[in-house]
C-alpha positions as CSV (number, residue, x, y, z in Angstrom):
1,X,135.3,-118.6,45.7
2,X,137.4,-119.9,43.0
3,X,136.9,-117.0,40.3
4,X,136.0,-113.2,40.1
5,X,134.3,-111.3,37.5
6,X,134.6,-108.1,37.2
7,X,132.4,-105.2,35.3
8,X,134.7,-102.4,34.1
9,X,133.4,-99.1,33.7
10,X,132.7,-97.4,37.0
11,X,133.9,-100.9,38.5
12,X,137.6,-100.5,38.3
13,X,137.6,-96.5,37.8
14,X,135.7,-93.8,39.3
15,X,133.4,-93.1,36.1
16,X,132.5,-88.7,37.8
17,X,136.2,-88.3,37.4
18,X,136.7,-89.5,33.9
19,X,133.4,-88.1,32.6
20,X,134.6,-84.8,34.0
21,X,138.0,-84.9,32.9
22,X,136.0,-86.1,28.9
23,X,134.2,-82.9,29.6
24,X,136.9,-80.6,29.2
25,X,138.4,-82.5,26.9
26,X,135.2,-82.3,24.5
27,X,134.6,-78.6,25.2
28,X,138.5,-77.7,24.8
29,X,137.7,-79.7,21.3
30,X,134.9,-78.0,20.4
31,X,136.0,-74.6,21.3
32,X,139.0,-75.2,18.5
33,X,136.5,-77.3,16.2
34,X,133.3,-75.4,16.2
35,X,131.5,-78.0,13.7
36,X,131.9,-81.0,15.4
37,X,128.8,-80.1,17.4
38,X,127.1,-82.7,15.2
39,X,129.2,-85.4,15.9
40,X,128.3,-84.7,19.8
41,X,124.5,-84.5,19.0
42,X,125.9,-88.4,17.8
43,X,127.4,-89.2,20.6
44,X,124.7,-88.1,22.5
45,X,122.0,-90.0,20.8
46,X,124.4,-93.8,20.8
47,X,125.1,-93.3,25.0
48,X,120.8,-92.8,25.3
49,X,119.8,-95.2,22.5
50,X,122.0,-98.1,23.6
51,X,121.2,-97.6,27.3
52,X,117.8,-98.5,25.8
53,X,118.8,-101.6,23.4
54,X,119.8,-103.1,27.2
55,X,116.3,-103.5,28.5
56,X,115.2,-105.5,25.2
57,X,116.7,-108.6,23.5
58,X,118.1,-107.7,20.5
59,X,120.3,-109.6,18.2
60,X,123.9,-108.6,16.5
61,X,124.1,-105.7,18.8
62,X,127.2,-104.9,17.3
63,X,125.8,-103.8,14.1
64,X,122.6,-102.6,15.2
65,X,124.1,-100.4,18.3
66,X,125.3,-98.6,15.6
67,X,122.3,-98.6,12.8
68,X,119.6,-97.4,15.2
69,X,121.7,-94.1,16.1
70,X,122.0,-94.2,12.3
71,X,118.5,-94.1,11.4
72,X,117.5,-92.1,14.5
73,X,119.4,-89.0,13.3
74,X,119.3,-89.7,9.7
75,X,123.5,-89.8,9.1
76,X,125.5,-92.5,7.8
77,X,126.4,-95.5,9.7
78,X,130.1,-94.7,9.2
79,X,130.0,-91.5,11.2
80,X,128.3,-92.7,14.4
81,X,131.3,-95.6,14.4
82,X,134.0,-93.3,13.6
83,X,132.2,-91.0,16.5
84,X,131.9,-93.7,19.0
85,X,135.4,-95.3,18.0
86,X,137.4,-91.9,19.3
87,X,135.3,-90.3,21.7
88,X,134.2,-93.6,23.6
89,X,136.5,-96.5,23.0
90,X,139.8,-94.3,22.6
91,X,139.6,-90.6,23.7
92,X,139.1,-91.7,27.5
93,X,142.2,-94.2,27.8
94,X,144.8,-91.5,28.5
95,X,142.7,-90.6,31.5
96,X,141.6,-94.3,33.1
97,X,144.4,-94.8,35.1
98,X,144.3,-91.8,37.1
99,X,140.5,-92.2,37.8
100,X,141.3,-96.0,39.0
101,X,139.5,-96.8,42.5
102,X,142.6,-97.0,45.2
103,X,143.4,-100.8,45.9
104,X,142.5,-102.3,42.4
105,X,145.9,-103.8,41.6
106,X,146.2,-104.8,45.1
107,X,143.0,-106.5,45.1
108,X,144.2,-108.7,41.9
109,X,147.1,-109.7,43.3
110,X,145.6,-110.4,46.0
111,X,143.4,-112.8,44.3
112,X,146.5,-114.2,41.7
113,X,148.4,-115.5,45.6
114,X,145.4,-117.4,46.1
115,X,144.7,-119.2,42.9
116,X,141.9,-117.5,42.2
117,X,141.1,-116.7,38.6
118,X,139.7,-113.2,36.7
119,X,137.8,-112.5,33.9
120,X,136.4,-109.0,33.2
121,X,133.1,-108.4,31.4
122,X,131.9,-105.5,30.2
123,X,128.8,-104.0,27.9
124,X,131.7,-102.0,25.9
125,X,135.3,-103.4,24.4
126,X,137.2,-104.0,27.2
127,X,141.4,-104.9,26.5
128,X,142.8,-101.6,25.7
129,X,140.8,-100.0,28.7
130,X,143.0,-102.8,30.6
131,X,146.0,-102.7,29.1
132,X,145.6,-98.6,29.6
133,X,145.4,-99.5,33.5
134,X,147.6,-101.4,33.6
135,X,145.9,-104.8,34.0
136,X,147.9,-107.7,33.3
137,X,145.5,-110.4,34.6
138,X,142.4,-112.3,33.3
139,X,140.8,-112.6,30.2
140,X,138.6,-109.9,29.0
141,X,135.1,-110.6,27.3
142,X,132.0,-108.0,25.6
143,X,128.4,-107.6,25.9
144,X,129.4,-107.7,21.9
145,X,131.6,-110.5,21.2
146,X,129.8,-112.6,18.9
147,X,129.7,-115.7,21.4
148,X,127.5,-113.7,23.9
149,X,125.6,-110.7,21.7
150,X,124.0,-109.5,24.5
151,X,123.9,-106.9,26.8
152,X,123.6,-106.6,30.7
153,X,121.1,-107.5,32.7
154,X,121.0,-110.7,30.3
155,X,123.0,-113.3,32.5
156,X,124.6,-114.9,28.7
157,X,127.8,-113.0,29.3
158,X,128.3,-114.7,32.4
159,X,127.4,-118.1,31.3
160,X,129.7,-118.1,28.3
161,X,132.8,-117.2,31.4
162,X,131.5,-119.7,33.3
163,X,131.7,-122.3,30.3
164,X,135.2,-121.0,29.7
165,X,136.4,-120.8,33.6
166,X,135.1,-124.8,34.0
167,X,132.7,-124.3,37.0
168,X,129.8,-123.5,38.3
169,X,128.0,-120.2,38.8
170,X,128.2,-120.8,42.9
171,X,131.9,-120.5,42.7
172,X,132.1,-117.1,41.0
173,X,131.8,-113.8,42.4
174,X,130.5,-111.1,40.2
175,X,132.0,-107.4,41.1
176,X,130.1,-104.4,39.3
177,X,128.7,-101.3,39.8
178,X,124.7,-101.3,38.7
179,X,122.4,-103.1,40.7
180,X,120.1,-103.2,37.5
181,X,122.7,-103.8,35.2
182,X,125.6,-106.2,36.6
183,X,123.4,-107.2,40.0
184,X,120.4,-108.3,37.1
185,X,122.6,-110.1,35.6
186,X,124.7,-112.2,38.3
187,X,121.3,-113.0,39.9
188,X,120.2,-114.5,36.7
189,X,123.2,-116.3,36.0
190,X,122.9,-117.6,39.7
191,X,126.0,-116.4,40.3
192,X,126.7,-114.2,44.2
193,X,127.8,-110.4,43.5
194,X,129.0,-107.1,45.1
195,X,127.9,-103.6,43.9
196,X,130.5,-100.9,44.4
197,X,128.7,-97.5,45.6
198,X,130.0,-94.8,43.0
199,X,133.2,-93.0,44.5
200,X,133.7,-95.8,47.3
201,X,137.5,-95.6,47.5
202,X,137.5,-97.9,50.0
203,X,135.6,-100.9,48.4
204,X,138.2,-102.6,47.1
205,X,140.5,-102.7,50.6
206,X,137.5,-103.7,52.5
207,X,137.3,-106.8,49.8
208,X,141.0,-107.6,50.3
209,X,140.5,-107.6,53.7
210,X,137.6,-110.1,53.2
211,X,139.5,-112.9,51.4
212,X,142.2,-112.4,53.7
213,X,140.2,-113.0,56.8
214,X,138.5,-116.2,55.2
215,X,141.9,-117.1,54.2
């Protein structure tokens, strides 16, 4: 193994805990801003409707994650951005660190003593969710950057980190969360993976333990 990738959401953090902790943050929110019930029917709609866009190539899935919410709900483009822009990309980041999986910093340093590089891929923006954690290391890439414009299970993500890392797929270990999300994909890519069972606080000690023992 000469380079890890790793998913984010509900890879690195324990997804139940920040969705609960979101929850009262929305209701608390909603409680004090009574009409803002419709931008929650948005929010709503993007999670569902985008889960959907994964299962079917599409192209500039930045734009159109956006336009089929849009069109779905009959509102302006502008309001399902500024709705996913500060309840999806920016509301949660106060919360991430606390909801990080125990050994997570360990683990990448772990891997830094070794040589062995990190990239993190995810379906959503991914560099202020690390620098909210804390995470120094690796280079972080999205479903949506317009080099890979696709979403998990399609293995393109990968091979554009691949392309960037220098090596081949048999050298890189994939690390997600969704067996028909981030497992879909590392298959197709050809690349070996591990899928962390939700709320498994002790995956990532188990892993250390792993590279240790095969020095």
């Amino acid at each position: 193994m000469r380079a890890v990738v790793l998913d984010v959401d509900g890879t690195l953090y324990d997804q139940r805990r920040l969705r609960l902790r979101m929850l009262a943050r929305i209701l608390a929110h909603l409680a004090a801003h009574p009409s803002s019930f419709r931008e929650m029917r948005v929010l709503q709609r993007f999670r569902a409707m985008r889960e959907g866009l994964a299962d079917i190539p599409h192209r500039d899935v930045e734009n159109l994650q956006y336009r089929v919410v849009a069109d779905a709900l009959g509102v302006d483009v502008t309001l399902v951005r500024s709705v996913v822009a500060r309840w999806i990309h920016q509301e949660p980041l106060p919360y991430l660190q606390g909801c990080m999986y125990p050994g997570v910093n360990a683990f990448l340093d772990g891997l830094a003593q070794r040589g062995i590089q990190v990239a993190f891929f995810s379906d959503y923006p991914v560099t202020e969710k690390l620098t909210a954690m804390g995470i120094r290391c690796g280079r972080g890439y999205c479903a949506t950057d317009p080099a890979i414009d696709r979403l998990k299970p399609s293995p393109r993500g990968l091979e554009v980190i691949l392309e960037a890392l220098g090596m081949p797929a048999a050298d890189c270990l994939m690390i997600g969360d969704r067996e028909e999300r981030d497992g879909r994909s590392a298959a197709a890519a050809g690349m070996p993976y591990r899928i962390i069972a939700k709320g498994d606080a002790t995956f990532y000690g188990r892993l250390l333990a792993e590279c240790q023992a095969a020095g």
